[in-house]
C-alpha positions in Angstrom: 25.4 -37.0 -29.1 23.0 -40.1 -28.0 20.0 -38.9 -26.1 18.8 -42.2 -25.0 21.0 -45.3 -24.6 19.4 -48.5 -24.8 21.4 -52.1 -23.6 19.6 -54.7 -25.3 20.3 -58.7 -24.8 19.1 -61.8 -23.6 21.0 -64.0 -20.9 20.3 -67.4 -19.1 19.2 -67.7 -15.5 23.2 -67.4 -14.6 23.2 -63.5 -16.6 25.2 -66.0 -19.6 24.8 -64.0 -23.1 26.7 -66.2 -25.6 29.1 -69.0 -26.1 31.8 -69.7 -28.5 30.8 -66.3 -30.0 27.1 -67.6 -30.3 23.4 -66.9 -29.1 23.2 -70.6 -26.8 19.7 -71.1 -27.7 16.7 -70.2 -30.0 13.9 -67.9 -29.3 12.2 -66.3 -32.6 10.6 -64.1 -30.5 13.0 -62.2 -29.0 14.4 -62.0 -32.2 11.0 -60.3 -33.3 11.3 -57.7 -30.3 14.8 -57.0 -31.3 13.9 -56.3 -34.3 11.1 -53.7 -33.3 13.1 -52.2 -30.9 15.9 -51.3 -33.1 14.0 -49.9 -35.2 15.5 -47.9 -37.9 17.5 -46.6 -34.7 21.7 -46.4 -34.7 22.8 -49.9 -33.3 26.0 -49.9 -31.7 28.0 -53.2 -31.6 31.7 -54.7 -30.9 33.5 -56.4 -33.8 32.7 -59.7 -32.0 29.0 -59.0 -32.2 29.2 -57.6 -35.7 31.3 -61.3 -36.7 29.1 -63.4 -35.4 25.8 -61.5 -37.7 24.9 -63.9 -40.6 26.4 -62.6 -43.7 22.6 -62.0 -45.1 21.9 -59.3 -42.0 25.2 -57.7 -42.3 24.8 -54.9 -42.0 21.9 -54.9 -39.7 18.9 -53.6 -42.6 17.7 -50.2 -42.4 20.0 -49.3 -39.3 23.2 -47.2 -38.8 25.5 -49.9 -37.8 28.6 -48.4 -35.8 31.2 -51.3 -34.6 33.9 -50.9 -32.1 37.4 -52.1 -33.0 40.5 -51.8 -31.5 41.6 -52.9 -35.1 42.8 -50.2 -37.9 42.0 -53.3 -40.5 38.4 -54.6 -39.6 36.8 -55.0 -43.2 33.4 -53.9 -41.8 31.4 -53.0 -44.8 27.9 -51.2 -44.3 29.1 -49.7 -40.8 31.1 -47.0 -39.5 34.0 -47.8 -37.3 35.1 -46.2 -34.4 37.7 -47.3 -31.2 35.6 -46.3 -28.3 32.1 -46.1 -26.8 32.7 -42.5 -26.3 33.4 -42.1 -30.1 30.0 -43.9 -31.2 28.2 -41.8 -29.4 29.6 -38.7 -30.2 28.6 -39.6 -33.8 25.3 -40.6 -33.0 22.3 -37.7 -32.5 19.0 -39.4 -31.0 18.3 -42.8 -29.5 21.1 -45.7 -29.9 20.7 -49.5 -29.1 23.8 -51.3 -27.9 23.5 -54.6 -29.2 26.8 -56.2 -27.6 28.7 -57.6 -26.4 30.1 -58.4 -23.1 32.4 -55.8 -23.1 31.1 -53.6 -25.3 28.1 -53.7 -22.6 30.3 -53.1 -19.5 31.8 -50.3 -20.7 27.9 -49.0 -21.5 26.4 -49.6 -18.8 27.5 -46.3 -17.0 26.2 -44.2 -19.7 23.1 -46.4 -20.5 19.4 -45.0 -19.7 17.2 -47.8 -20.4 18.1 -51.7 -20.4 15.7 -54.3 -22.4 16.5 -57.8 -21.3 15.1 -60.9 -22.2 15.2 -63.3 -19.5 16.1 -67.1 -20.9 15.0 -69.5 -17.9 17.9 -72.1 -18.7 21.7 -72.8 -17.9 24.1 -72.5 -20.6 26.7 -75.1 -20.3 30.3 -73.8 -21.2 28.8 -70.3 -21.2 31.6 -67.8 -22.1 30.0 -64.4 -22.5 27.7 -62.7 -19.7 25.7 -59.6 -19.1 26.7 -56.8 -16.7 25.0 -57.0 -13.2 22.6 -55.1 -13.0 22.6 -53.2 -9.6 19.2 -52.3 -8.0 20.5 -48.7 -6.5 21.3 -47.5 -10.2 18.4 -49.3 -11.9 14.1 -49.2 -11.5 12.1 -51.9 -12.9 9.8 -50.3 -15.4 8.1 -53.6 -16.5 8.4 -57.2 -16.2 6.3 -59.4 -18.0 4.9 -62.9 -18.2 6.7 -65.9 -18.4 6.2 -67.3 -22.2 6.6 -70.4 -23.8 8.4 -69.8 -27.0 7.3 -71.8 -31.0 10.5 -73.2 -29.6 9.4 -74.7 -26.4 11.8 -72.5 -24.4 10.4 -70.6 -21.4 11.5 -66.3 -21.5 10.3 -63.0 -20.0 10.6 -59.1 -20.9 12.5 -57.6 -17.9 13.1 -53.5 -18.9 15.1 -50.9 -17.0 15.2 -47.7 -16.7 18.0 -46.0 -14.8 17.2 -44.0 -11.5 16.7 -40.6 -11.7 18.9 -40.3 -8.7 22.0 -42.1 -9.9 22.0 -40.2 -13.4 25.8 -40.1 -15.1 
């Protein structure tokens, strides 16, 4: 079973994550921190995320890739499918990174420990996909850092999470 659970995404000012099955904007460093916080973890991902993953990083390199389907005849090669959060998990022993998406994270979010969010400051027009709220009596702020200017002229943050020790399970 997962020790540690880790949410990971980015989302606009208005919590947006994606449109039209896409990332709405580019920010080459938070692909960088994505990249060193999965790690050569377990990623854990829904069959829309796992779509949407350029053919070259498909699988995700040097990481168990696990995707959630409701579908008996996703062609999902390099990962391991499963039909439920609860059956990802199970096969998972160690930290895991849930990568997305919008369902995929509300259904996490009640056995998450830690969330790593990057903080987009724009509105996403036609936004179709958004992050789970994240309530202040479950979760602790464990660092926020600096607004940054991206290479790409976009303005983000690093806003991490840890849940409370109160409010565990």
């Amino acid at each position: 079973m997962a020790t540690t659970i880790t949410l990971l995404w980015a989302q606009d000012r208005s919590g947006a994550i994606g449109r039209a099955n896409t990332i709405p904007w580019h920010v080459p460093e938070d692909m960088r921190r994505f990249r060193e916080l999965t790690g050569t973890h377990p990623v854990v991902m829904g069959r829309k995320t796992w779509e949407s993953l350029p053919d070259r990083f498909r699988p995700l390199p040097n990481r168990r890739n696990v995707v959630i389907t409701r579908s008996a005849a996703l062609d999902a090669a390099g990962a391991e499918i499963v039909h439920t959060l609860d059956d990802a998990l199970e096969l998972i022993t160690g930290p895991v990174t849930v990568i997305g998406g919008g369902q995929i994270y509300e259904v996490a979010m009640t056995s998450a420990t830690h969330l790593r969010v990057t903080e987009i400051d724009m509105l996403v027009e036609s936004a179709d996909t958004f992050a789970p709220e994240i309530d202040p009596y479950v979760w602790d702020t464990s660092d926020t850092g600096e607004w940054q200017t991206s290479s790409t002229g976009t303005r983000y943050r690093f806003v991490d999470y840890v849940r409370h020790a109160l409010v565990r399970g």
